[in-house]
C-alpha positions in Angstrom: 80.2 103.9 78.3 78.0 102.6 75.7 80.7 103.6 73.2 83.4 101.9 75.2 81.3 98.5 76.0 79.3 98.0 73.1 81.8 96.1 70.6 82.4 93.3 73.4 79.2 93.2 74.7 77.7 89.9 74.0 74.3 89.5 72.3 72.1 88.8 75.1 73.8 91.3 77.7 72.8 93.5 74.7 69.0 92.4 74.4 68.6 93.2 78.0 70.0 96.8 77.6 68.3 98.2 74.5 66.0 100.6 76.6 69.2 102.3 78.0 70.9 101.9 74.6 68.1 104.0 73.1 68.1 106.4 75.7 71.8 106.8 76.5 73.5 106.3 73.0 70.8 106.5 70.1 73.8 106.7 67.5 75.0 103.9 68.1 71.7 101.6 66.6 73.0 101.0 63.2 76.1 99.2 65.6 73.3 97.2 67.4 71.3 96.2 64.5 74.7 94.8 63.0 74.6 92.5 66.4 71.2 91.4 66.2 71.2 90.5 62.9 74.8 88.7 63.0 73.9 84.4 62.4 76.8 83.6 64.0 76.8 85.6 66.7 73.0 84.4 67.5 74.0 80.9 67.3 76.6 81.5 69.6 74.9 82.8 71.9 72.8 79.6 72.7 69.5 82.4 73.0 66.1 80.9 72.3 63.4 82.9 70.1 61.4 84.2 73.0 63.8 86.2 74.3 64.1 88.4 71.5 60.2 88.3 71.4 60.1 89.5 75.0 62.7 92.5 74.0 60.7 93.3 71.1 57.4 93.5 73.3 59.7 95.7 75.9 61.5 98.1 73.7 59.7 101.3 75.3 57.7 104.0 73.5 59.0 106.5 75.8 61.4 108.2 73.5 59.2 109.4 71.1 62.1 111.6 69.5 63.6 108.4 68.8 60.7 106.6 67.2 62.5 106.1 64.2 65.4 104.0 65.4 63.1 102.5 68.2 61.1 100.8 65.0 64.7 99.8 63.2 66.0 98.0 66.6 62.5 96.2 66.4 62.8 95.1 62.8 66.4 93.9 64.0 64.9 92.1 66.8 61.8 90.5 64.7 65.4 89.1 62.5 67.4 88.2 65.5 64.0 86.1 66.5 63.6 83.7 63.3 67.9 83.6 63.6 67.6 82.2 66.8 64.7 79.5 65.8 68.1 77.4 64.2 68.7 77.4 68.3 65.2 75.5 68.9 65.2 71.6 68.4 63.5 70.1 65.5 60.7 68.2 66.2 59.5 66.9 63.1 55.9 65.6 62.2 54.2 67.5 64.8 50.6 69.1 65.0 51.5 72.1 67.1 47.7 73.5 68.4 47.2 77.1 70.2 44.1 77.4 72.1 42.4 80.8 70.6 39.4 81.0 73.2 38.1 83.2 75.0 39.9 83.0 78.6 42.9 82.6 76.6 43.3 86.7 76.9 44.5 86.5 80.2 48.1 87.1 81.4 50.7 84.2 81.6 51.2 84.1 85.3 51.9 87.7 85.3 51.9 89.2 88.8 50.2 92.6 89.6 53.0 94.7 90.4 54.5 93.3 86.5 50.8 94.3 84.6 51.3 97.6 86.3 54.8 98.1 85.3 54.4 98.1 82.0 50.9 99.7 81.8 53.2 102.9 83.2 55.9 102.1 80.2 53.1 101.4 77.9 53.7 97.7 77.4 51.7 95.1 77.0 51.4 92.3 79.1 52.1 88.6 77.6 48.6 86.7 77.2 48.7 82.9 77.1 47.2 83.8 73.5 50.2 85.2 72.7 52.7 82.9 74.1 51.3 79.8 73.0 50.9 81.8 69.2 54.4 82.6 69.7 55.7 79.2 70.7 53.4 77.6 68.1 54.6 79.3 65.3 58.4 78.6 66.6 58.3 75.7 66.2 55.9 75.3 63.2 58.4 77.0 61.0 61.6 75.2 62.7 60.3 71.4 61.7 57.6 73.0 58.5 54.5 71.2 61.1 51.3 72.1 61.2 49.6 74.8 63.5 46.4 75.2 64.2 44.1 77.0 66.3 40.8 75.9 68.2 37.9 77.3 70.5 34.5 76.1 70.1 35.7 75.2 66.3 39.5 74.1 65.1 41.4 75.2 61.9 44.8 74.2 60.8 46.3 78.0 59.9 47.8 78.6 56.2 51.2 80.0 56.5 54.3 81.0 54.0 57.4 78.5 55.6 59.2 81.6 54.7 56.9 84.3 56.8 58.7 85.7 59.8 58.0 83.8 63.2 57.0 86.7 65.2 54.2 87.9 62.3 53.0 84.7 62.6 52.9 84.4 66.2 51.2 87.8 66.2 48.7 86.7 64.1 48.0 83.8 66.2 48.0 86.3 69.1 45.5 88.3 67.9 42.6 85.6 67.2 39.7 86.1 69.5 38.2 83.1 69.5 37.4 80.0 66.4 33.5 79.4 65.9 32.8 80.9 68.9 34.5 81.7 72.1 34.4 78.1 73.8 37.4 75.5 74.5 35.9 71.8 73.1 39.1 70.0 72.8 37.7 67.4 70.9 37.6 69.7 67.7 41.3 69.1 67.3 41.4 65.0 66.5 38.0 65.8 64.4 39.5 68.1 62.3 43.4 66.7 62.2 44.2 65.0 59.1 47.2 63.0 58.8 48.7 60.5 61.9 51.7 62.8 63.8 54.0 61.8 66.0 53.4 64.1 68.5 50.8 66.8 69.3 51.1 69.9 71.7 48.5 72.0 73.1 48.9 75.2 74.5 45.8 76.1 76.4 44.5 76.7 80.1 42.6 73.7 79.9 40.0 75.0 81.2 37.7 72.9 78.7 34.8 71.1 78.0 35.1 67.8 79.7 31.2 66.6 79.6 30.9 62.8 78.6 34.6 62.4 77.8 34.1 64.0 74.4 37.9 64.4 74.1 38.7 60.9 74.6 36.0 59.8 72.2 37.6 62.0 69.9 41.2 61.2 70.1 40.5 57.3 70.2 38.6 58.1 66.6 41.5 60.0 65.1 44.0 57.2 66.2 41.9 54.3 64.5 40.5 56.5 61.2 44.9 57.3 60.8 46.1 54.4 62.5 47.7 57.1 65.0 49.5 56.6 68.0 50.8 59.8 69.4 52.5 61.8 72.2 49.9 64.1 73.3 51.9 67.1 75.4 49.3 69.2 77.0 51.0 72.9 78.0 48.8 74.4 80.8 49.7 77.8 80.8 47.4 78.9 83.7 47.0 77.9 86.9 43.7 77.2 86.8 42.1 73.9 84.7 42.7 69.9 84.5 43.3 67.1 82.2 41.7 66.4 79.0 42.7 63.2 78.4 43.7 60.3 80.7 46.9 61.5 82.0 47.4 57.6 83.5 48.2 57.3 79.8 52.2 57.2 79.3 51.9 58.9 76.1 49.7 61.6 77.3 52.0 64.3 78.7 50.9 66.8 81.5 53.3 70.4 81.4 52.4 73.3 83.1 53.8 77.4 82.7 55.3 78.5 80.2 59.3 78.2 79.3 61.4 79.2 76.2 63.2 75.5 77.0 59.8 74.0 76.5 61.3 72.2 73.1 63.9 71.0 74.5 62.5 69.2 77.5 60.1 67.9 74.9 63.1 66.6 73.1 64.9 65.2 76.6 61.7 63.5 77.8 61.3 61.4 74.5 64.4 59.7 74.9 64.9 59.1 78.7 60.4 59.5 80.0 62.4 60.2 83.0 64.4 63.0 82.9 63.0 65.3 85.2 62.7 62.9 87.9 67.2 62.0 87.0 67.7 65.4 87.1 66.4 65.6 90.5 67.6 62.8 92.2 71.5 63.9 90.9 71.1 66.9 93.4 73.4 66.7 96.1 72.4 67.8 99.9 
């Protein structure tokens, strides 16, 4: 079947099957790497960056006669991933800020009967840490912005333009914690340089609130850089509040965590309404 199908097979039906491509039809990588790694073909398929990401997390270590080619499909994959970043929209002059604390480790809304899948496939589950690395270091290397991490501290993090995405994001992933293991928002407009046009967090936001800290800080970074940006604050727990006045039109609320994240980004900056139009064009 595999040798029948696989020619046609698009590139996302093929992302979804590699498990079973592994297992059924091992030859037949080399064919599959082609795939992944073909520009157009990525392009084509409108796929976003963390789908490939989510694949390469997936791609079981329960063949372990076919370690080998498991570790080529996943080099394929980490390609396919930074491919697939010319599918993400550009958003240019952007501090892009991953929350590196300590509660960070948690699962993105990951249910119990998913963390036990794939501790019995040997997988590990997705931690808000990891998705907001991932995401961050998207779309640092799609527009060239900044990134940086915070906790009780923030650092902007030095990267190569030309590093691969998912190294990046790894790296990101893998912080425990900057100057301690605490979540003081206000460390990002103290440290921040330059005036951007837009910032996005992706935290729990379960931060340190005390005195309004975070405003005092933000108002100082707009004045010292003569600053006035959108502030887009990703929840990506369940759990948390706001940081800043969310009464503020320019002070965005998001919550979970979705691969179209950019692109709503994108929408919302052109119509502030967009959600609310998509809704009301439903028909009953």
């Amino acid at each position: 079947v595999w040798h029948t199908m696989l020619s046609g097979m698009g590139v996302f039906e093929l992302v979804k099957n590699l498990n079973g491509l592994l297992r059924d039809a091992p030859e037949l990588v080399p064919d599959a790497v082609k795939k992944l790694c073909d520009r157009e073909a990525i392009k084509r398929s409108k796929m976003f960056p963390f789908r490939f990401y989510a694949a390469w997390k997936n791609l079981a270590a329960e063949f372990p006669d076919q370690l080998q080619k498991a570790l080529i499909l996943k080099e394929a994959l980490a390609q396919a991933l930074d491919l697939a970043c010319d599918n993400v929209p550009k958003l240019e002059n952007t501090l892009v800020v991953v929350d590196v604390s300590g509660s960070m480790s948690s699962p993105v809304k990951a249910d119990r009967a998913a963390i036990e899948r794939n501790a019995r496939r040997n997988v590990e589950t997705l931690s808000m840490r990891q998705a907001g690395g991932l995401m961050g270091a998207i779309q640092a290397a799609v527009g060239k912005n900044d990134i940086m991490v915070f906790a009780s501290q923030a650092a902007y993090v030095p990267y190569v333009p030309s590093l691969p995405s998912l190294q990046l994001g790894e790296q990101i992933g893998k912080m425990q914690g900057c100057g301690g293991h605490g979540t003081d928002f206000h460390e990002i407009f103290r440290v921040a340089y330059k005036a951007y046009d837009r910032i996005i967090i992706f935290s729990d936001c379960q931060g340190w609130r005390e005195g309004g800290e975070c405003t005092k800080a933000f108002q100082k970074y707009k004045q010292t850089h003569g600053a006035d940006p959108i502030v887009y604050m990703v929840n990506l727990a369940e759990a948390g509040g706001a940081m800043l006045n969310p009464g503020n039109p320019k002070i965005v609320q998001l919550a979970g965590f979705s691969e179209k994240l950019f692109d709503q980004i994108q929408m919302m900056e052109q119509d502030p309404m967009v959600l609310l139009h998509d809704i009301e064009k439903v028909v009953f």
